[in-house]
OpenMM code with the backbone's topology and positions (N, CA, C; nanometers):
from openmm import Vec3, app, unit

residues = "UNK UNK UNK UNK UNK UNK UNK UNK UNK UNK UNK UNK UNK UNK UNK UNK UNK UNK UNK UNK UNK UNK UNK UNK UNK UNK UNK UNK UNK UNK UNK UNK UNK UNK UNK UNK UNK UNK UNK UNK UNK UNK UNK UNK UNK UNK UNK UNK UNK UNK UNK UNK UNK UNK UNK UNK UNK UNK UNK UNK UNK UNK UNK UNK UNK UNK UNK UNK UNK UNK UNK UNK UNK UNK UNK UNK UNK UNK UNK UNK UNK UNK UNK UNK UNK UNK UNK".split()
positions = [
    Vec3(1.4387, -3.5169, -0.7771),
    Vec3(1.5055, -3.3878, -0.7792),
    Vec3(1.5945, -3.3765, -0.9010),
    Vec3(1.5997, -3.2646, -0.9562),
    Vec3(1.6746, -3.2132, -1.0682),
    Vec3(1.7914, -3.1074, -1.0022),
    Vec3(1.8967, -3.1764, -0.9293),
    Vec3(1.9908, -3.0545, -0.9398),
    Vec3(2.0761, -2.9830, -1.0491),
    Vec3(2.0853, -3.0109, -1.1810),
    Vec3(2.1645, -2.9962, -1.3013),
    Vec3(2.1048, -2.8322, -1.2859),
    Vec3(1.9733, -2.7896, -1.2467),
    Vec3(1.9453, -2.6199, -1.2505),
    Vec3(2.0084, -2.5390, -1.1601),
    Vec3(2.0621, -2.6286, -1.0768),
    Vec3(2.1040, -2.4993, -0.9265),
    Vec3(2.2324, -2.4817, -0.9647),
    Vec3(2.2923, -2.3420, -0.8909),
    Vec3(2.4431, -2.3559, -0.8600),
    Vec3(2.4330, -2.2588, -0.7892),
    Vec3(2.5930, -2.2435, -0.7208),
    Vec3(2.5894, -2.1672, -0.5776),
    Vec3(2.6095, -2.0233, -0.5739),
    Vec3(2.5606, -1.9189, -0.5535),
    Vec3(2.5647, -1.8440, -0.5278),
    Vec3(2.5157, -1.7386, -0.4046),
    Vec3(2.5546, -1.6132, -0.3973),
    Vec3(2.5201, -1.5847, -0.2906),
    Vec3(2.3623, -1.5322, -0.2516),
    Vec3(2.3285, -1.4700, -0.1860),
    Vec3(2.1563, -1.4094, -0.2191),
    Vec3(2.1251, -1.3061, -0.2999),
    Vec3(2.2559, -1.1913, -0.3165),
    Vec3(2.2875, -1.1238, -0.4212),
    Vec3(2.2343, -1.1840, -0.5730),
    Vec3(2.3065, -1.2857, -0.5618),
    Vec3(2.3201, -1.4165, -0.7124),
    Vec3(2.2169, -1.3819, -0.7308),
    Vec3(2.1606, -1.4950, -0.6535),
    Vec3(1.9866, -1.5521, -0.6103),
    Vec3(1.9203, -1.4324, -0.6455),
    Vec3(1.9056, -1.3233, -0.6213),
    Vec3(1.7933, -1.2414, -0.6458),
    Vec3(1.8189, -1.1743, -0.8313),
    Vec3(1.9381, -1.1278, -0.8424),
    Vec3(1.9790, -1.0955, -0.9420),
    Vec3(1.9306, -1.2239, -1.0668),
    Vec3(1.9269, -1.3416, -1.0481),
    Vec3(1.8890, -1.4799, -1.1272),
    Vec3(1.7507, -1.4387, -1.1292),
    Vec3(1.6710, -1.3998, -1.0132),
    Vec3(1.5103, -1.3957, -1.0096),
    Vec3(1.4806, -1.2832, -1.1172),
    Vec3(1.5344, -1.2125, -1.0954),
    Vec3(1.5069, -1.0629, -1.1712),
    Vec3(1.4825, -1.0886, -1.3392),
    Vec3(1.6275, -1.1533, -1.3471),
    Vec3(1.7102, -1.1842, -1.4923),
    Vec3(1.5502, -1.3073, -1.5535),
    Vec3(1.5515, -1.3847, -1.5008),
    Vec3(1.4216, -1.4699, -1.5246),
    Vec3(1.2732, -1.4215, -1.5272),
    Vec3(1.2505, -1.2872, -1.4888),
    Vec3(1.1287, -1.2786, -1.4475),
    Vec3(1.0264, -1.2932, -1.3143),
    Vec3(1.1045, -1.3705, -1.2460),
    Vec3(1.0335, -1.4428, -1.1592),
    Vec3(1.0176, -1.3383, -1.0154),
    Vec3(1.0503, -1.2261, -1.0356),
    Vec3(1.0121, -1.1223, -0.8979),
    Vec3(0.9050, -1.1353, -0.8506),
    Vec3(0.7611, -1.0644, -0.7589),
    Vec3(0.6764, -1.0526, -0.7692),
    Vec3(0.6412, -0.8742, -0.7889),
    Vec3(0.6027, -0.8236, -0.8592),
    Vec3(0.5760, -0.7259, -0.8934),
    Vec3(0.4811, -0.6465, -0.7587),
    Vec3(0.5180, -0.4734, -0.8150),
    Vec3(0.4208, -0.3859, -0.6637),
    Vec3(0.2802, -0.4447, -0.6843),
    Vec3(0.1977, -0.3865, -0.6114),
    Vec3(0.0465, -0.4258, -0.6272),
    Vec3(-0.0133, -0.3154, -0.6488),
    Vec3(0.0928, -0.1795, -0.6582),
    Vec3(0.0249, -0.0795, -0.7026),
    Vec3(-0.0464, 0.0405, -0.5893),
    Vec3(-0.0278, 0.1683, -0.5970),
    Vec3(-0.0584, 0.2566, -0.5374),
    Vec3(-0.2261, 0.2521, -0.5076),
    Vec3(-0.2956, 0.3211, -0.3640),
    Vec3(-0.4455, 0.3113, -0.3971),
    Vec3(-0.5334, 0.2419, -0.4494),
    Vec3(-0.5826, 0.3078, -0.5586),
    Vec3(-0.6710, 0.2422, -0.5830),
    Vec3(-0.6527, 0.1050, -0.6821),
    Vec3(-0.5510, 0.1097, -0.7042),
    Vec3(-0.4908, 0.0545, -0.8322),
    Vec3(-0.4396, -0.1436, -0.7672),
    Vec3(-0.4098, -0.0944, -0.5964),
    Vec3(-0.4018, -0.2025, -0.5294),
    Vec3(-0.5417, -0.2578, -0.5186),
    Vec3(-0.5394, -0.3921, -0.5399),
    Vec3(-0.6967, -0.4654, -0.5353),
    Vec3(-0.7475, -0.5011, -0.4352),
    Vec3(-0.6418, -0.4970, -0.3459),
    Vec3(-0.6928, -0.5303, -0.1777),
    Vec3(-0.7432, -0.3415, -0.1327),
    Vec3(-0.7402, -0.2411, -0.2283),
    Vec3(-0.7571, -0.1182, -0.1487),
    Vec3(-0.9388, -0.1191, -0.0990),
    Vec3(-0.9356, -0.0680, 0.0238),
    Vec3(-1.0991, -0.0694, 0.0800),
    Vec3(-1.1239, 0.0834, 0.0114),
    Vec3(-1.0808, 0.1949, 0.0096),
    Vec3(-1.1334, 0.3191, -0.0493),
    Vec3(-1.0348, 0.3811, -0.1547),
    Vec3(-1.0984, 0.4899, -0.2242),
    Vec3(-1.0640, 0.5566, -0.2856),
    Vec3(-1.0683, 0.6545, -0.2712),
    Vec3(-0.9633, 0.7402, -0.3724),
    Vec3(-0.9000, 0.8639, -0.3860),
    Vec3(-0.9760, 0.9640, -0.3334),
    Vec3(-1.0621, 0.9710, -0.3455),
    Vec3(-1.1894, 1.0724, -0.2967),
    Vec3(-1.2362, 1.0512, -0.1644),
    Vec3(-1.2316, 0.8998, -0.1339),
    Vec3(-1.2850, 0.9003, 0.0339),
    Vec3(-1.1312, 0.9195, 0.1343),
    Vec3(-1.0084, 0.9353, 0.0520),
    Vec3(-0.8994, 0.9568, 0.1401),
    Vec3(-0.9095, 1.1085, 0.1375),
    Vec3(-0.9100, 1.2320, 0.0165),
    Vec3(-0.9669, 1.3161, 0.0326),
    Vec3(-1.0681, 1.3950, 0.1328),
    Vec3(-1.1527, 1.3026, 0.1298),
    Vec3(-1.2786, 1.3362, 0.2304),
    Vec3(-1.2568, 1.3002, 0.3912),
    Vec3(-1.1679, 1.1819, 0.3960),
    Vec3(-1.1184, 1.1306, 0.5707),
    Vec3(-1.0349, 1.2622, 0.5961),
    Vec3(-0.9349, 1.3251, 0.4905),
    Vec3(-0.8186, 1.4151, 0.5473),
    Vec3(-0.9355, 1.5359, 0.5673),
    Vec3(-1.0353, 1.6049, 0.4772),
    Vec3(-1.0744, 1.6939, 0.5098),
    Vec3(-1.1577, 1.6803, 0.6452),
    Vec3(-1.2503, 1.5829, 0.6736),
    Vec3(-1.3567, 1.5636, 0.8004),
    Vec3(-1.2490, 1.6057, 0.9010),
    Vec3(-1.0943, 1.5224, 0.9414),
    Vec3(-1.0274, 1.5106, 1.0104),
    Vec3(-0.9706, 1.6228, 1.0868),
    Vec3(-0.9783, 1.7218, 0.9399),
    Vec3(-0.9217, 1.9070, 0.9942),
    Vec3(-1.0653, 1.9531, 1.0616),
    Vec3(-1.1997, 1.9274, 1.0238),
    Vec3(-1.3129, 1.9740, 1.0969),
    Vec3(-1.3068, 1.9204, 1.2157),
    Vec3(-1.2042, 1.7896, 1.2731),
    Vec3(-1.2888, 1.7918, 1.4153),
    Vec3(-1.2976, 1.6543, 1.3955),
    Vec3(-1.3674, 1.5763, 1.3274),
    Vec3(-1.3893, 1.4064, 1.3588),
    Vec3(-1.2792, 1.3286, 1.3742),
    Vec3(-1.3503, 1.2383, 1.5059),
    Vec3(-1.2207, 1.1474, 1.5503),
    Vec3(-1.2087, 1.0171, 1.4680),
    Vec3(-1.0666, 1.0063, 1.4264),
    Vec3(-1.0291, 0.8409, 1.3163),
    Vec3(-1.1206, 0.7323, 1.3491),
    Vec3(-1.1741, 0.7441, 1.5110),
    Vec3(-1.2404, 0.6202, 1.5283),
    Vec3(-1.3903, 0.6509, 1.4354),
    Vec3(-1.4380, 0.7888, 1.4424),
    Vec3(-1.5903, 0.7917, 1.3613),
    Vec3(-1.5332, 0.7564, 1.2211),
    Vec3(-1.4127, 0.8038, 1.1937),
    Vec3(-1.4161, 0.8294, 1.0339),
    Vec3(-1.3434, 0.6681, 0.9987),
    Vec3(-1.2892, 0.5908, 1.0622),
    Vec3(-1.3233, 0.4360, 1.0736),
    Vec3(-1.4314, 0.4181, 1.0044),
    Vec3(-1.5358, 0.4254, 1.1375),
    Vec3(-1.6899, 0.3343, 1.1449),
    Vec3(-1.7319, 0.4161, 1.0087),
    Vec3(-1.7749, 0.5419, 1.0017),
    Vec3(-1.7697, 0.5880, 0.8568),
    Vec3(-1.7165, 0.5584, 0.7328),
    Vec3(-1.6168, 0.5112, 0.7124),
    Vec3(-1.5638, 0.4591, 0.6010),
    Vec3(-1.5540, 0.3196, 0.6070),
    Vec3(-1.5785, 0.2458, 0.6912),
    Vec3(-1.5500, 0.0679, 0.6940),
    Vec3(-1.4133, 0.0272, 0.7036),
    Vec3(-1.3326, 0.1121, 0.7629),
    Vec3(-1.2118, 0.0391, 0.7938),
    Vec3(-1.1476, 0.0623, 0.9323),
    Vec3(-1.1055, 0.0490, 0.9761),
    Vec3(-1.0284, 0.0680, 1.1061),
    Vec3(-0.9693, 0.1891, 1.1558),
    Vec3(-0.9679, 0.2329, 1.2431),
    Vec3(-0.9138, 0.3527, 1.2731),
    Vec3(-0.8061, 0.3947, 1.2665),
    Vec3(-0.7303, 0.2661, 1.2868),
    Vec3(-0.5418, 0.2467, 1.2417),
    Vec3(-0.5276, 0.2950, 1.1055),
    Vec3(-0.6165, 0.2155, 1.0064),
    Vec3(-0.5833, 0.2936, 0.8591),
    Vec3(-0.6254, 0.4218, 0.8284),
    Vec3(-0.7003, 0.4562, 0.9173),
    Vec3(-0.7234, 0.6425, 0.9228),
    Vec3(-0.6153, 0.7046, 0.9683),
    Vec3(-0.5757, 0.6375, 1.0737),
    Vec3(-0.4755, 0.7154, 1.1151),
    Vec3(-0.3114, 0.7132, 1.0381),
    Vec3(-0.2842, 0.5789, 0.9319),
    Vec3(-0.2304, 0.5573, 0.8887),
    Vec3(-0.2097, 0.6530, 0.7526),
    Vec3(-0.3721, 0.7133, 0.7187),
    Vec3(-0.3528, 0.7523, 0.6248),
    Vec3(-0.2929, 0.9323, 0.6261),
    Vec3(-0.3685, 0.9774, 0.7892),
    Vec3(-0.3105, 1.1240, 0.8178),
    Vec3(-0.1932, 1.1125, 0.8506),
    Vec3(-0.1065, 1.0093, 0.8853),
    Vec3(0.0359, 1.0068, 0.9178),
    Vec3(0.1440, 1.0253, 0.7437),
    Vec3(0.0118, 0.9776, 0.6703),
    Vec3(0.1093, 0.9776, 0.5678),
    Vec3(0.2199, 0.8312, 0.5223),
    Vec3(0.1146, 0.7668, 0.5863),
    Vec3(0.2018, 0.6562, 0.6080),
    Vec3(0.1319, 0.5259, 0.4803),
    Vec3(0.0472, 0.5772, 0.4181),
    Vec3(-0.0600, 0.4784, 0.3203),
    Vec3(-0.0863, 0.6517, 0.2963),
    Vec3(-0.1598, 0.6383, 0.1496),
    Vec3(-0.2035, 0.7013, 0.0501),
    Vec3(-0.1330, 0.8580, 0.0305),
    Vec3(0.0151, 0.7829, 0.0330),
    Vec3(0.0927, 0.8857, 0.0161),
    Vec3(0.0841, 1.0094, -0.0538),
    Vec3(0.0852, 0.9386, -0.1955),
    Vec3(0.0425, 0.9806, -0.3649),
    Vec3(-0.0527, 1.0564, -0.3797),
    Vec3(-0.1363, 1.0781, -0.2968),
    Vec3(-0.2557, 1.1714, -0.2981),
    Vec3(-0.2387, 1.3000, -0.2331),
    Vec3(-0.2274, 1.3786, -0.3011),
    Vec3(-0.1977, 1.5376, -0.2724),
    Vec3(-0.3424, 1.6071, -0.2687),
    Vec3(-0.3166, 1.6813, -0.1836),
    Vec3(-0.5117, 1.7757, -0.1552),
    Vec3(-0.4917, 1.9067, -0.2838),
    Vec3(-0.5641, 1.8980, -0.3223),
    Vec3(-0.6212, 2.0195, -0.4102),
    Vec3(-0.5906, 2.1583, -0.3213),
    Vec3(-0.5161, 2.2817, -0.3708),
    Vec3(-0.5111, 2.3769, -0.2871),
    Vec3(-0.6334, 2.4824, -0.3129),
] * unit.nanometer
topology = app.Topology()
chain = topology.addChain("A")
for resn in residues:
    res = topology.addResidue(resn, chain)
    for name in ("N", "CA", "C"):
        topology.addAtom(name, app.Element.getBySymbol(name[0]), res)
């Protein structure tokens, strides 16, 4: 062990030191831009429009390959915030 690097501070310190160094971990990025995202801009588009016709999150799930939670996540507004519908 090398303690000559540490000294005490509070978590304030501690995070403010992370920052100052670099060492944060950065966002992963909105949509599509996140690399874990399963769809895009256009199929969130297309889930919000099916959704006003009538189809239930669970079809538009099995339809899109993801879960019905993230359908529903996405009409809550709760994921793919950033995406505004065309008027």
């Amino acid at each position: 062990m090398r303690p000559s690097h540490l000294f005490l501070g509070s978590q304030q310190d501690n995070i403010a030191d992370m920052v100052m160094k670099g060492r944060q971990r950065t966002g992963m990025g909105n949509g599509e831009k996140n690399r874990n995202a399963k769809l895009t801009i256009n199929q969130v588009l297309e889930i919000r429009r099916l959704r006003k016709d009538g189809m239930t999150q669970e079809a538009l799930g099995q339809m899109f390959g993801v879960y019905h939670t993230a359908i529903g996540m996405i009409l809550r507004g709760k994921t793919w915030k950033h995406v505004e519908e065309s008027v």
